[in-house]
N, C-alpha and C positions, 0 to 999 in steps of 0.2 A: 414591317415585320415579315420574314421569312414563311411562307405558309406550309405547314406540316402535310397540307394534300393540295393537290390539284384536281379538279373534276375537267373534264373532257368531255365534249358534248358536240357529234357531228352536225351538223345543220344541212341541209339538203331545200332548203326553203319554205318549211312547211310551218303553216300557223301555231302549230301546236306546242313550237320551241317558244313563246313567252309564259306558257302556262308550267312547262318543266320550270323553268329560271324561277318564276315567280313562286314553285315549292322550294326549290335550293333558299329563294331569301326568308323565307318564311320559318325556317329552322331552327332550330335550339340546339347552339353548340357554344364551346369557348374554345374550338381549333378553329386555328389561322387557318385561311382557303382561299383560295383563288379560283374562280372559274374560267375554261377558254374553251369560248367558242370555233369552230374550226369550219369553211366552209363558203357558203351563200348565206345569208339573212332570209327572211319571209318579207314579203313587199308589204311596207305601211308600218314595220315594224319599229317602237319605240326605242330609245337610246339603253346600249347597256347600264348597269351601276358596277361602281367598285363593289366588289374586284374582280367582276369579269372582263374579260377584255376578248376583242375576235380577231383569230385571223383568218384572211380572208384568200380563199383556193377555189378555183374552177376544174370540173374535169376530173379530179379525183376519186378514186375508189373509197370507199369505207375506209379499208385498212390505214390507206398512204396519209387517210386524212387523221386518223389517230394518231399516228405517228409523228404528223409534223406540228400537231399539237403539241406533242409529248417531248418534242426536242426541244422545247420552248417553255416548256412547264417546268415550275420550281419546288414543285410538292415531293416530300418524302414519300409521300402515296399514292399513286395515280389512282381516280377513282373515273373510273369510265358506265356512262348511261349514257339513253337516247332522248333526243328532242320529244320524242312521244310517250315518256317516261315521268310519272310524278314520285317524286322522291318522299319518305315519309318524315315528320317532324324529326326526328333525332335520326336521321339516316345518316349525316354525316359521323357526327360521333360512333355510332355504332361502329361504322365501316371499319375506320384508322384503326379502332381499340379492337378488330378483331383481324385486322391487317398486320401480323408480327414476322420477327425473322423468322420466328420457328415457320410459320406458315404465311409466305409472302405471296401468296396466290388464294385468294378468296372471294366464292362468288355467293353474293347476297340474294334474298327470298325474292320472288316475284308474287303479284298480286294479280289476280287477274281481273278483268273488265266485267263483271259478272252482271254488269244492266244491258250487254249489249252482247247477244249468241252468240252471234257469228267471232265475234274477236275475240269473246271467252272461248269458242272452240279453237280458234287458232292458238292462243295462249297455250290451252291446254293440249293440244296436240304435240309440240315442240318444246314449251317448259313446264313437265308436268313432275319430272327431278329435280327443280329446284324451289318447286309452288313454297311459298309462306309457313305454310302446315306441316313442312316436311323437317322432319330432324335432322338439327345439325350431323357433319360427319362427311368422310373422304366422299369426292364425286370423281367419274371421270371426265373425259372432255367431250364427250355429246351430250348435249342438250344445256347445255350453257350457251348463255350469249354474252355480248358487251354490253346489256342494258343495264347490267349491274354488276360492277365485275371491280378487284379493288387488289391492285399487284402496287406491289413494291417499287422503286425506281430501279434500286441495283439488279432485281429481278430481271426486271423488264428489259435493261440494259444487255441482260447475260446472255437474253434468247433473240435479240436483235430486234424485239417490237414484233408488229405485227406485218405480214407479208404484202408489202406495197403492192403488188400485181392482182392483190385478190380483193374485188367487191365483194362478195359475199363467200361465206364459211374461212372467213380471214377471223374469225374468234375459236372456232372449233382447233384450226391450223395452229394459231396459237398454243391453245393447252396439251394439244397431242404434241408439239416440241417441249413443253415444260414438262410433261409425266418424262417422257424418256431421258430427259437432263436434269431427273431426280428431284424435281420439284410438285410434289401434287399437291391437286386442287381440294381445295377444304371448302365447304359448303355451310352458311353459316345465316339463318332465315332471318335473325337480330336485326340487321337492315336492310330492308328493301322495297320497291318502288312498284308503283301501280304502271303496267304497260299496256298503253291505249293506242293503238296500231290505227283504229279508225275503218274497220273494215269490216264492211256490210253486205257484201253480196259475194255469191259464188265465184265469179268471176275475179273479184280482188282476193279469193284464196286462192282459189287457181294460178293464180300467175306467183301469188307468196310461194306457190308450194312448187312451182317451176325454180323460181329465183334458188330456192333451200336445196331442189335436186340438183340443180348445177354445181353449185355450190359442196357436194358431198362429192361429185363425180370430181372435182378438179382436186379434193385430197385424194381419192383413192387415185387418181393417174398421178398427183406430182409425188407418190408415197411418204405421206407425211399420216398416214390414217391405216389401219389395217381394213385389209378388202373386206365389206358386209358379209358376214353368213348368209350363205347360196347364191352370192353374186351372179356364177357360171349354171346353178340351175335355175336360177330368176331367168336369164338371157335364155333360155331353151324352152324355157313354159310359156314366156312372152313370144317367142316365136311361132308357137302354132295358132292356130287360126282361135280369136278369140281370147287366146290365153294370156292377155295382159290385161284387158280388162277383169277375166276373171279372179285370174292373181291377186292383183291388185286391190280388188273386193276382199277377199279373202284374209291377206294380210293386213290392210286397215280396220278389219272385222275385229284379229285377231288383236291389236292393238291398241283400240280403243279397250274392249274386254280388258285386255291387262292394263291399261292404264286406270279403271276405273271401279276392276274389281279388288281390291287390295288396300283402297284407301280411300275409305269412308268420306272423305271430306269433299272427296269427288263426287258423291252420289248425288247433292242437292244442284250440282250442275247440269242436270238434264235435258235440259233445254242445247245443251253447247256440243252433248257428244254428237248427235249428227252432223257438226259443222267440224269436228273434230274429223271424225271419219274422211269426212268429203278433201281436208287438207290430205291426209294421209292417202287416201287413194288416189288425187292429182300427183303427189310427189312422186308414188310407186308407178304411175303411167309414164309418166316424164324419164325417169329411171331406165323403164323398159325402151322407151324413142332411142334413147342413149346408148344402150344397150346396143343394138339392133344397128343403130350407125358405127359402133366398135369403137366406142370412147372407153369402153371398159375394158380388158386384159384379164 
C-alpha cells in the first residue's frame, strides 16, 4: 500500500531515537505510513520494524539530512520530528487531516518536559508560540521548528526542501521561503509531541543557545530573514564596555516577562523561567561576539 505520510526522523546517534519510534508504533491510526530513518543509529540499537526503514549518511547537516530522506519518501505528507521527540497517541492522524491543500504548511503543538527545569526552560524559551495551549491560527516562521512540522510533498517540492548547507536554522530558512512564496504557516496544537532535548546544566544551554545564535546570524547574512529590530543599535550598546552583558540581561528580562506574562498556562512553570532566561541571555551574548566580528551588516 502506497503510504499517505511519511515521517522523517534525523538520527545523530542518540539513544533517545528508540523511545520516539517506539511512540510512532504505539499509535492509533488507519493511515498508511512509513517511517525513514535518516542518518547514524545509537550503538546497541535494536532492528527497525515495517515500515520504517533507514538510510544511512555521515557528515551531514540537519537540513541535507532531511532532504535526502525526503527524496526517497513516498508520503503525500512529509511529517518531519526529532529522535528526542515523543509523538502523541493520534498524532499521526491529527497531522495528515489538518495537513490540506488549502494550508500545506502546518506546524503542530509542542509539549514541554515539565519534570525536568532546565529543558522545560529551554522549551519554553524558543517554543513558547507553538506550546500545546496555544490556539490554533496563522504563525510566522520564528519559533517553529522541524520537531513537528507536517508540509505537503508538492509544497515541499515548490521551495526546494530545506537548505543543504545549513545545520542549524535550516527550519526557520525554510518557512521565511514559504511566507514570501505565498504559502503561510498555520499552527494547529491537535497534534503534537513531547520534546525531551535531555538538558540539564547551564553549560548544555549555553552551547544550545550558541548553536540557535549562529543559526539566526546565517539567515540574516544569506537574506532569507528580515534583519532583528535594533540589530545596528544591539552592535553599539555591545560595544561599550560591559554593555553586552548588560544588554543581554536586559533583553532576556524583557522576554521571559513577555513570554510569561500574557499566558496563564505559563505561570505554573516557575521553576523553568530562570533556565529560560539564562537560554536567552547566552543567545543575546553570542549575538553581540558576532556582532563585534562583523558578521552582521
Amino acid at each position: 500500500m502506497t503510504p499517505r505520510a511519511s515521517i522523517i526522523i534525523p538520527s545523530n546517534r542518540r539513544p533517545c531515537l528508540e523511545a520516539a519510534l517506539e511512540s510512532v508504533r504505539r499509535g492509533r491510526t488507519g493511515v498508511a505510513y512509513e517511517v525513514v530513518v535518516v542518518g547514524e543509529l545509537p550503538p546497541g540499537m535494536g532492528a527497525l520494524r515495517a515500515p520504517e526503514r533507514f538510510v544511512p549518511c555521515e557528515g551531514l547537516g540537519t537540513g541535507a539530512m532531511r532532504n535526502l530522506a525526503a527524496r526517497g519518501a513516498e508520503g503525500e505528507v512529509l511529517l518531519f520530528t526529532d529522535s528526542d521527540c515523543i509523538v502523541d497517541p493520534d498524532w499521526l492522524e491529527r497531522a495528515v487531516a489538518a495537513c490540506t491543500a488549502e494550508r500545506p504548511i502546518v506546524a503542530g503543538g509542542i509539549r514541554f518536559p515539565e519534570e525536568n527545569a532546565c529543558d522545560c526552560g529551554d522549551n519554553l524559551a524558543i517554543f513558547h508560540a507553538v506550546h500545546v495551549s496555544r490556539r490554533a491560527g496563522p504563525r510566522g516562521a520564528w519559533g517553529i521548528g522541524t520537531n513537528n512540522l507536517a508540509v505537503r510533498r508538492e509544497a515541499f517540492g515548490r521551495l526546494g526542501g530545506f537548505d543543504d548547507r545549513l545545520s542549524s536554522g535550516e527550519d526557520a530558512d525554510f518557512l521565511h521561503r514559504a511566507v514570501a512564496a505565498g504559502m503561510p504557516v498555520w499552527f494547529d496544537p491537535s497534534f503534537a509531541v513531547k520534546h525531551c532535548s535531555g538538558r540539564t546544566t547551564p553549560e548544555s544551554l549555553r552551547q544550545h543557545a550558541r548553536w540557535y545564535a549562529e543559526g539566526t546570524l546565517r539567515l540574516l547574512r544569506g537574506g532569507n530573514a528580515a534583519p532583528a529590530r535594533g540589530v545596528r543599535a544591539d552592535a553599539v550598546l555591545g560595544a561599550l564596555p560591559g554593555g553586552a552583558a548588560f544588554w543581554s540581561a536586559v533583553k532576556a528580562t524583557a522576554a521571559v516577562l513577555g513570554i510569561v506574562a500574557f499566558h496563564p498556562p505559563f505561570w505554573r512553570l516557575a521553576r523553568a523561567w530562570p533556565w529560560a532566561w539564562w537560554f536567552l541571555y547566552c543567545r543575546r551574548r553570542e549575538m553581540f561576539r558576532q556582532y563585534r566580528r562583523g558578521d552582521v551588516t
